[in-house]
C-alpha positions in Angstrom: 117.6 87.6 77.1 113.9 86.8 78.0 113.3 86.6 81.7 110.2 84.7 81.8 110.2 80.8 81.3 110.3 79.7 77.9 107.2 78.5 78.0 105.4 81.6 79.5 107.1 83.7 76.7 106.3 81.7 73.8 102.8 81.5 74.8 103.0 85.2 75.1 104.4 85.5 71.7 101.7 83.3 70.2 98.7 85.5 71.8 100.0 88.4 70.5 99.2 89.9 67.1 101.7 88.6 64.1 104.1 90.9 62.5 103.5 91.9 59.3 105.5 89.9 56.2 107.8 92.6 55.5 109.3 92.3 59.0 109.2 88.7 59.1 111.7 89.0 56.1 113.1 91.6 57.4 114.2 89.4 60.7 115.0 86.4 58.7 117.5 88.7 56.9 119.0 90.3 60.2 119.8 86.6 61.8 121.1 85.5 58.4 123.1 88.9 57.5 124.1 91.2 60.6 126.5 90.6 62.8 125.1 90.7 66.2 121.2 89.4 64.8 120.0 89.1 68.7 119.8 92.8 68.8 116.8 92.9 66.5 113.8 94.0 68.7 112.1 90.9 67.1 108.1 89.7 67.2 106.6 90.1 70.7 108.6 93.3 71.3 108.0 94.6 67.7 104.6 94.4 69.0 104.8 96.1 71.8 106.6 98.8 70.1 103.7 99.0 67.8 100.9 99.2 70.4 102.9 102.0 72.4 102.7 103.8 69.1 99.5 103.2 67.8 98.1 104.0 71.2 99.7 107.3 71.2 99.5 108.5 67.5 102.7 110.2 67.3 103.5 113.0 64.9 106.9 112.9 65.8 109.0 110.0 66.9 113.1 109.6 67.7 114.9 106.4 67.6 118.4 106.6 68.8 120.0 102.9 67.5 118.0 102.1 63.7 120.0 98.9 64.2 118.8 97.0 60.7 115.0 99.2 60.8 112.5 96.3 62.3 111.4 99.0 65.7 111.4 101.9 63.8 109.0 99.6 61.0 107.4 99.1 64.1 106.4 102.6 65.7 106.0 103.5 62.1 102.4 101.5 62.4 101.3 104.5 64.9 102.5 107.7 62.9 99.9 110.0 62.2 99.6 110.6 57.8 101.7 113.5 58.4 103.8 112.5 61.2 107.5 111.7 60.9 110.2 109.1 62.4 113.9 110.3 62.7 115.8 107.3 63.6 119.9 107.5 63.7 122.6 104.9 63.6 126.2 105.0 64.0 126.7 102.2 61.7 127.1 103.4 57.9 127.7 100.1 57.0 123.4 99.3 57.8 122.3 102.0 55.6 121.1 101.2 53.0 119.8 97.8 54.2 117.6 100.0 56.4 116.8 101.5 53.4 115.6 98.7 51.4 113.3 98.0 54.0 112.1 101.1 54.7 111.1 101.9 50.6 109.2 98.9 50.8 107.3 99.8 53.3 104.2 102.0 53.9 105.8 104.5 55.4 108.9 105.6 53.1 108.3 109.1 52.7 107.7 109.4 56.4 111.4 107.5 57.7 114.4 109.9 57.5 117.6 108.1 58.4 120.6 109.7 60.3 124.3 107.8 60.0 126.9 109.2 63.1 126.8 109.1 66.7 123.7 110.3 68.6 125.0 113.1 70.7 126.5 115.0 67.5 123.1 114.2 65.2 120.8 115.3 68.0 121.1 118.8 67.5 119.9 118.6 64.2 116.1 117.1 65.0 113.6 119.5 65.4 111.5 118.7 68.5 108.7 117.6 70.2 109.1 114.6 70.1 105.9 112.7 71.2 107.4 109.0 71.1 111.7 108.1 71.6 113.2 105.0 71.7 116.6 104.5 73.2 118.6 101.4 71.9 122.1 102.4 71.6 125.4 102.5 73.5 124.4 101.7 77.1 127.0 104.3 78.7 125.3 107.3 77.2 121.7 106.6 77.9 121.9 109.2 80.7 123.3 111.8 78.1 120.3 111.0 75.9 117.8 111.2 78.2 119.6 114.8 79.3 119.7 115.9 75.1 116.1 114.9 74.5 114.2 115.6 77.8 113.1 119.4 76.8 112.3 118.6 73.5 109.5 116.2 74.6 105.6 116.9 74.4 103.9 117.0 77.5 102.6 113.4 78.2 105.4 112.6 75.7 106.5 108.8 75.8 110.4 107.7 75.7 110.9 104.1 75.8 114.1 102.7 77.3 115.3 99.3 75.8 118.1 96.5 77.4 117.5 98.5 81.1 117.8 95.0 82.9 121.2 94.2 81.1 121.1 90.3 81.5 120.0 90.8 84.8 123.5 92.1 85.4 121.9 95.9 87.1 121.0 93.8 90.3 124.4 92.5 91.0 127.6 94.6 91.9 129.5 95.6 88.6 133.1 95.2 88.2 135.2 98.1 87.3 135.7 97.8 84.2 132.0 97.0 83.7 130.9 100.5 82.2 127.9 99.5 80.6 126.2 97.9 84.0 127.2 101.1 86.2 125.6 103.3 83.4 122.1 101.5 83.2 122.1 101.0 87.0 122.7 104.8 87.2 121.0 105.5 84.4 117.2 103.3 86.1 117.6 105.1 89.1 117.8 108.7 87.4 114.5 107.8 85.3 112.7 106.5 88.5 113.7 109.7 90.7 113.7 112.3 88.0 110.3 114.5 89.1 109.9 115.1 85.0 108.8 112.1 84.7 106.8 108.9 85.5 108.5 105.5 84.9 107.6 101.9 85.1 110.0 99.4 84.1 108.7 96.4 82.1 110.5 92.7 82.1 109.8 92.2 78.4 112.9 90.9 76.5 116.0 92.2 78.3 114.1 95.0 79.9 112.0 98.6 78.7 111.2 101.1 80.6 108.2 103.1 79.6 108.7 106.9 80.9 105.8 109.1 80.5 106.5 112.7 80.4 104.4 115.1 82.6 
């Protein structure tokens, strides 16, 4: 969901710097291919995702949700030659389409893929992490944050993606609605916790940028 008028955002989108071929083929196959395609971070996000990186010149970057590979193709643009993006999925089933992608790319050797849920994987990844993006199940995004707060550089960046949920974080969730209740728990933690420095961005369907201090 984009919140600004249609008009505003495609102007946006045009200003901004084009996406490399390989992504543009690798969002054509996403929308025709994968089954939920409007998850794919997309153009004018990919491109944000990029700046953020390039500005920072990671060594060391986490993505939790690979999705089909277009964000972590993305913050790839910003890794220093020796740096190194860890980037974990759930879904086996994306594997190796992530792959594909990812061995066409410049940055092959420096992509190492990790299939099973986040919270179990975690462990495993050597920190700091200078740059993480969160893009995954909405109800754990607290127990992320918690897992990969002390393994974060100082003035380390973690990126929060889908915080406005629709819009749905400003209304009163139902009950059942776990998702909602987690982000809207979830957006106060970041903007309270004293660890860090948040301000939360209306591009796409929300991302917070949080600014370790």
């Amino acid at each position: 969901m984009n919140f600004l008028p249609d008009n505003i955002d495609q102007y946006a989108s045009d200003h901004s710097q084009k996406e490399p071929k390989l992504l543009q083929e690798l969002f054509k196959e996403t929308w025709q291919k994968a089954l939920v395609p409007r998850m794919v971070s997309g153009h004018f996000q990919g491109r944000v995702l990029s700046m953020i990186s390039k500005l920072i010149k990671p060594k060391t970057i986490l993505e939790i949700g690979t999705y089909t590979g277009y964000s972590a193709l993305c913050m790839a643009e910003g890794l220093q030659k020796s740096g190194m993006i860890h980037t974990i999925d759930h879904n086996e089933e994306l594997h190796d389409f992530q792959r594909r992608y990812f061995d066409r790319s410049d940055y092959s050797d420096q992509i190492k893929q990790y299939t099973g849920e986040a919270l179990d994987v975690l462990p495993e990844i050597q920190g700091p992490f200078d740059l993480v993006f969160i893009d995954a199940d909405k109800a754990n995004y607290g127990n992320y944050f918690s897992a990969i707060i002390d393994k974060m550089s100082p003035g380390g960046v973690i990126l929060s993606d889908n915080v406005l949920w629709s819009g749905k974080v400003t209304e009163a969730p139902s009950q059942k609605d776990r998702d909602t209740k987690a982000l809207i728990a979830y957006n106060k933690m970041m903007n309270e916790d004293l660890r860090i420095e948040t301000v939360l961005l209306p591009i796409r369907d929300g991302l917070t940028l949080s600014r370790v201090k």
